[in-house]
VOPALO-778410 format. One record per atom (N, C-alpha, C): atom name; residue number from 1; x, y, z; residue in one letter. Coordinates in Angstrom, 1 decimal. Each point is the difference from the previous one (the first is absolute). Layout:
# residues N
{CA NUM {X Y Z} A}
...
This chain:
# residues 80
{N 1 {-23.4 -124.4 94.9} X}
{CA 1 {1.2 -0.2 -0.7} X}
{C 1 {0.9 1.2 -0.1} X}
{N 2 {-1.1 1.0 -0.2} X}
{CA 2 {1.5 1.4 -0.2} X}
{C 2 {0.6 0.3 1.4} X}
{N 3 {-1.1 0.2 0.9} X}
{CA 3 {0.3 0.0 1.6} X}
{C 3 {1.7 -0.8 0.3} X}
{N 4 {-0.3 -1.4 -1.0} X}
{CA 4 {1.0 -0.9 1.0} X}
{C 4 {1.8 0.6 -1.0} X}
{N 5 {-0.5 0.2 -1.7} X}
{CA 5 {0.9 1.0 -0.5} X}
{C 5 {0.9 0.8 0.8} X}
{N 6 {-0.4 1.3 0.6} X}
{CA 6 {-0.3 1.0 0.4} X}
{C 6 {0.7 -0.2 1.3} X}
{N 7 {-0.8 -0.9 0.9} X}
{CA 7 {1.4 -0.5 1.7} X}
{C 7 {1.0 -0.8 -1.1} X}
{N 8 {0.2 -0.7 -1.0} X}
{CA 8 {1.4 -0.6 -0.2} X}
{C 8 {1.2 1.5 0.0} X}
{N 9 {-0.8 0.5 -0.8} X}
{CA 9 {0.9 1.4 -1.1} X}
{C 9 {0.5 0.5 1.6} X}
{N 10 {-0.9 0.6 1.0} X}
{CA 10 {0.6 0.6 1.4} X}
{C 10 {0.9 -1.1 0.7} X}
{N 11 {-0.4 -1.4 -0.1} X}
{CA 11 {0.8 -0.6 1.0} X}
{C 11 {1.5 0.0 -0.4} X}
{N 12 {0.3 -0.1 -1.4} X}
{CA 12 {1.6 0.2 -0.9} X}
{C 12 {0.7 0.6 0.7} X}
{N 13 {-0.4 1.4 0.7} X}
{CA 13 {0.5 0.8 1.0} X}
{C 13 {0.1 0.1 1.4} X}
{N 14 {-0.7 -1.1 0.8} X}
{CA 14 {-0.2 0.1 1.5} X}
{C 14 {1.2 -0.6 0.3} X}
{N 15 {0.8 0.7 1.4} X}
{CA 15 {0.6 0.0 0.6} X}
{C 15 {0.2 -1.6 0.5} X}
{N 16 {-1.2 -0.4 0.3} X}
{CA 16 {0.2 -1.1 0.6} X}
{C 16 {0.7 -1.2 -1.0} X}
{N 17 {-0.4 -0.4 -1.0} X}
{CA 17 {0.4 -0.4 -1.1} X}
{C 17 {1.0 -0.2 -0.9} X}
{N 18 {0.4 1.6 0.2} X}
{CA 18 {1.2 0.4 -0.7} X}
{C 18 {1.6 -1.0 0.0} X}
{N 19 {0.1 0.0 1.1} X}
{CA 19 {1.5 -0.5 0.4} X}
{C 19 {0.0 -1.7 -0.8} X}
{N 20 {-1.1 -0.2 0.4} X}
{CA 20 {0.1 -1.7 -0.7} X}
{C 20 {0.1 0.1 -1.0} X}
{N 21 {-1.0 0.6 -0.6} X}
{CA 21 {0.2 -0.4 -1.5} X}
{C 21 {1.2 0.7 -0.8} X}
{N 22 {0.7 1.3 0.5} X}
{CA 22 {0.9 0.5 -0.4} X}
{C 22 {1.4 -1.4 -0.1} X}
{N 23 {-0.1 -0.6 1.2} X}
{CA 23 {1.5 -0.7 -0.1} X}
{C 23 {-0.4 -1.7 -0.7} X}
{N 24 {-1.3 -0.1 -0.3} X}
{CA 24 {-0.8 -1.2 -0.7} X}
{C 24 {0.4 0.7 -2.0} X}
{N 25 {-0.3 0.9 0.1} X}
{CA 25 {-0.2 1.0 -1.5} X}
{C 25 {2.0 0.4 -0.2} X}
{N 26 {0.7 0.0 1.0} X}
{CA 26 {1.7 0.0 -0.1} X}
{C 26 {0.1 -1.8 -0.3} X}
{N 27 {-0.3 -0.8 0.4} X}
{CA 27 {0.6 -1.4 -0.1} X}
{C 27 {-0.6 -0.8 -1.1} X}
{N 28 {-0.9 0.2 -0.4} X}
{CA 28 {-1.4 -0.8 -1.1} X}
{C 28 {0.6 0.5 -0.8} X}
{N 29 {-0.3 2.1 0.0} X}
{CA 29 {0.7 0.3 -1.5} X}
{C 29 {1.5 0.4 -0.3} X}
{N 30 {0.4 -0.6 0.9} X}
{CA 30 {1.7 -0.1 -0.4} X}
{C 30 {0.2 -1.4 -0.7} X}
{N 31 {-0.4 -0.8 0.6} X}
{CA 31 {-0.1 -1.6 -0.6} X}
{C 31 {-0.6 0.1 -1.8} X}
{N 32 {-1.2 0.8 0.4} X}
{CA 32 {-1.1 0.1 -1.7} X}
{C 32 {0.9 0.9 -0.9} X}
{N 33 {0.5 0.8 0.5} X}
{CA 33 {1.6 1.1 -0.8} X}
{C 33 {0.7 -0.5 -0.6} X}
{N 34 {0.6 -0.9 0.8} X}
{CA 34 {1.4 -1.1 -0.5} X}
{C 34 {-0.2 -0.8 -1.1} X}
{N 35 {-1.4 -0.8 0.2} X}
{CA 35 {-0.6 -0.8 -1.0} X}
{C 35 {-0.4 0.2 -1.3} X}
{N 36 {-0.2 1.3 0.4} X}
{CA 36 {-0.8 0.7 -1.1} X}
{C 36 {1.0 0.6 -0.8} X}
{N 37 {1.1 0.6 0.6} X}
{CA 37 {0.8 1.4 -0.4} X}
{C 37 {1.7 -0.5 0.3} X}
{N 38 {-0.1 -0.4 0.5} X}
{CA 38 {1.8 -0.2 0.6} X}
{C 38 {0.6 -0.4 -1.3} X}
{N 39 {0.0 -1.1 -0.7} X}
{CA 39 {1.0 -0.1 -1.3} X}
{C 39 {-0.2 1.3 -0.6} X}
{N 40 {-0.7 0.8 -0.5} X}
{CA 40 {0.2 1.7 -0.6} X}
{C 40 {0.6 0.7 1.3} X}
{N 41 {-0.3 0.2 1.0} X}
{CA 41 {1.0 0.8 1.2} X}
{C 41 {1.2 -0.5 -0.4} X}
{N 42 {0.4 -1.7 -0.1} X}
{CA 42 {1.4 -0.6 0.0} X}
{C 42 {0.6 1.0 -1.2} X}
{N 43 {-0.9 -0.2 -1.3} X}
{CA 43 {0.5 0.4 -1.0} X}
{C 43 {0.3 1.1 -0.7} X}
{N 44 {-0.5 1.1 1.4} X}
{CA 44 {-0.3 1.1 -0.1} X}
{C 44 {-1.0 0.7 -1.6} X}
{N 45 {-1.5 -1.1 -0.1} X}
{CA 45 {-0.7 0.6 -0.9} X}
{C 45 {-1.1 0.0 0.8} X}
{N 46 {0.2 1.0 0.7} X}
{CA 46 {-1.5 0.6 1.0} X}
{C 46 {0.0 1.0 -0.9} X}
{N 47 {-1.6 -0.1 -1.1} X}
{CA 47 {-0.4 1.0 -0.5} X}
{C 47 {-0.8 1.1 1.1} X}
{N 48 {-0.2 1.3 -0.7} X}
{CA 48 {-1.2 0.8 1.1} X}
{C 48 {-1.6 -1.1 0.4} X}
{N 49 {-0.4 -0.5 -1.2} X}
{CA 49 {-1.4 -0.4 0.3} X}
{C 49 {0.6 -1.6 0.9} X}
{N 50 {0.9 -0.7 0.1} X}
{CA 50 {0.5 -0.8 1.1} X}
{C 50 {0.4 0.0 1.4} X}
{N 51 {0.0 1.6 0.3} X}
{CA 51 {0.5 0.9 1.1} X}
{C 51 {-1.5 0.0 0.8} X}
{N 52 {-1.1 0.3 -1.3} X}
{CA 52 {-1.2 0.6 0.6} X}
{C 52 {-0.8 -1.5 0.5} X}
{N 53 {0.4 -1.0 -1.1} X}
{CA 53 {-0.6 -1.1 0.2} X}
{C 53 {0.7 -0.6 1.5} X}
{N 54 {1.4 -0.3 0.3} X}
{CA 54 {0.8 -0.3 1.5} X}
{C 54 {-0.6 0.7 0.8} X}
{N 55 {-0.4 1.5 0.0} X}
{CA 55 {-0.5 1.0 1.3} X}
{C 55 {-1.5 -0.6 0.4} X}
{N 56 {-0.8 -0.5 -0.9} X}
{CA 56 {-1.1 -0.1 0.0} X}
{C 56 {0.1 -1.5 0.4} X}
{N 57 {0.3 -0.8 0.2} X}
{CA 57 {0.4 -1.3 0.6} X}
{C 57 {0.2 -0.1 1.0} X}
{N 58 {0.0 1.5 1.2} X}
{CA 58 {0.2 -0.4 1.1} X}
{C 58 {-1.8 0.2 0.5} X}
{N 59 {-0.8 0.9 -1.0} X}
{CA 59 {-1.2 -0.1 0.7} X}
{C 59 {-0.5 -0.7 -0.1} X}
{N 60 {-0.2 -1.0 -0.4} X}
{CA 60 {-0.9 -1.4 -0.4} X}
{C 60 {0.3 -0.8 1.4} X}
{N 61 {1.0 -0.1 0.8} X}
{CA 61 {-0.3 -0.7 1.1} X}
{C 61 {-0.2 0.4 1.6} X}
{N 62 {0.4 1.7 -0.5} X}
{CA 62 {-0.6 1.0 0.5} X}
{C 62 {-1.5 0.0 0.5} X}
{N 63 {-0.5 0.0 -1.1} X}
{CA 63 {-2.0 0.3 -0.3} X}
{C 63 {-0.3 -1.7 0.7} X}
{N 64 {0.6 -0.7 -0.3} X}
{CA 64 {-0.2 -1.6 0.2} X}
{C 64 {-0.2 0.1 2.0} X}
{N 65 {1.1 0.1 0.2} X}
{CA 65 {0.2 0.4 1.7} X}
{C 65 {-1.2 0.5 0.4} X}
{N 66 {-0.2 1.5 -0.7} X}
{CA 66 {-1.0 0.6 0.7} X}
{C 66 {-1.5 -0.7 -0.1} X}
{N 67 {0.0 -0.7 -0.9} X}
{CA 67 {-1.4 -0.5 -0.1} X}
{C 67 {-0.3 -1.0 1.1} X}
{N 68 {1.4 -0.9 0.1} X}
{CA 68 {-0.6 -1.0 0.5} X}
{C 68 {0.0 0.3 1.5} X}
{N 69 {1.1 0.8 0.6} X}
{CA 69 {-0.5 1.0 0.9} X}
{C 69 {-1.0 0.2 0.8} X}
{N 70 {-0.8 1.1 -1.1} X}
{CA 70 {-1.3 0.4 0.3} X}
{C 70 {-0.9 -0.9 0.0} X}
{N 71 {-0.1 -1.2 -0.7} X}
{CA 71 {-1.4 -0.8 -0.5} X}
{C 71 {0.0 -0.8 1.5} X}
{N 72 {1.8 -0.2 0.5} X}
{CA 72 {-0.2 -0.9 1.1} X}
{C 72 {-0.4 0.9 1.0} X}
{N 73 {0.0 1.5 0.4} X}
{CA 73 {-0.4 0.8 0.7} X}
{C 73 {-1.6 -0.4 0.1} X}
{N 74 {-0.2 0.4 -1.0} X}
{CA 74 {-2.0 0.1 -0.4} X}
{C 74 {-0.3 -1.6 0.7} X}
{N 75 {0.9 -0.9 -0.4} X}
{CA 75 {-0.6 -1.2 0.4} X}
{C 75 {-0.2 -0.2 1.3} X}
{N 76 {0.8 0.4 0.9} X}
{CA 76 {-0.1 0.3 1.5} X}
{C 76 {-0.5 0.6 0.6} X}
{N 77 {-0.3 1.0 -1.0} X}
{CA 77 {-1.2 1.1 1.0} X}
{C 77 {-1.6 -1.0 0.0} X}
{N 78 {0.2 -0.3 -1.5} X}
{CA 78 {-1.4 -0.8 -0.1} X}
{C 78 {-0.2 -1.0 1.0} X}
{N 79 {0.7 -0.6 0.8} X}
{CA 79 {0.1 -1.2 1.0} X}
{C 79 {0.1 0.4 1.5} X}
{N 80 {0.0 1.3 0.2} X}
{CA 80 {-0.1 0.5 1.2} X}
{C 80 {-1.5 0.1 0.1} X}
């Protein structure tokens, strides 16, 4: 279990990876931003802790990408 921890935490950063989930983590959390945050952006009541809460919205589909990613990686190796 910590092993499988441990390759997630490294995969977040592999090269190969990156590009997808970067432009999956721009479109998911621009959509989850809007929903969440856009009437206070409209209304200009973006407190600081709503700034932190919008920035942090992009990595939730971010970490999502990368998982399923890797798990479908692992699953392929296993079938070779």
């Amino acid at each position: 279990m910590l092993t499988n921890i441990i390759d997630y935490w490294q995969n977040l950063f592999n090269p190969q990876f990156r590009l997808s989930a970067i432009k999956v983590a721009f479109c998911v959390g621009t959509i989850l931003f809007l929903i969440n945050h856009g009437n206070a952006l409209i209304t200009e009541n973006m407190t600081r802790q709503r700034w932190i809460s919008a920035i942090l919205t992009y990595f939730i589909p971010y970490g999502v990408n990368i998982h399923g990613q890797w798990t479908s990686q692992l699953k392929r190796q296993e079938n070779l």
